[in-house]
N, C-alpha and C positions, 0 to 999 in steps of 0.2 A: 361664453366661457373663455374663449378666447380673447376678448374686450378687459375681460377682468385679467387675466394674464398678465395683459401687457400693463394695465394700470398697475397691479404690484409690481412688475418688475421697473418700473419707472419707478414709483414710490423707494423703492430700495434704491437703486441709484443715485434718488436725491438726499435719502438718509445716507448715504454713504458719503456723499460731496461733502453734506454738512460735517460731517464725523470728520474728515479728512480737515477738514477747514477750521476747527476750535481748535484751540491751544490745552482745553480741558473739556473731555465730554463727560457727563453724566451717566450713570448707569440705564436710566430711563432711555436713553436715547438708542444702546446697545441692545436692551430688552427689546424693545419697539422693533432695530432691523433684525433681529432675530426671530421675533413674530411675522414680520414679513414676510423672510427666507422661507420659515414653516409652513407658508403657507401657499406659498408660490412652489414649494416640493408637492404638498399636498395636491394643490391643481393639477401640476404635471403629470401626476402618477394618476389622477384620476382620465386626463385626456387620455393618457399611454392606453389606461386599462379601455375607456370605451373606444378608442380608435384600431387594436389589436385585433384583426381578423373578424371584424362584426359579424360574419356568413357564417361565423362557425356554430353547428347549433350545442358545443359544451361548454360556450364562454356563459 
């Protein structure tokens, strides 16, 4: 989970270079780091949830 992590959060950083670097970007390009972002939140929140107190037995 962690593996994948870091492969979106790379992947976003290179969409972001590229973005940075056109003179004109496409919408495609914005949608795409935006799917990224969503899901690179989505992971996050899922680590948060199963790393938050595993012992507890109401999680």
């Amino acid at each position: 989970m962690q593996e994948k992590l870091r492969i979106l959060k790379l992947k976003k950083a290179r969409l972001w270079s590229d973005i940075e670097s056109l003179a004109e970007v496409n919408d495609s390009m914005f949608l795409t780091f935006g799917k990224t972002e969503a899901e690179i939140m989505k992971l996050e929140k899922y680590i948060i949830r199963d790393t938050i107190n595993p012992l507890d037995e109401n999680n």
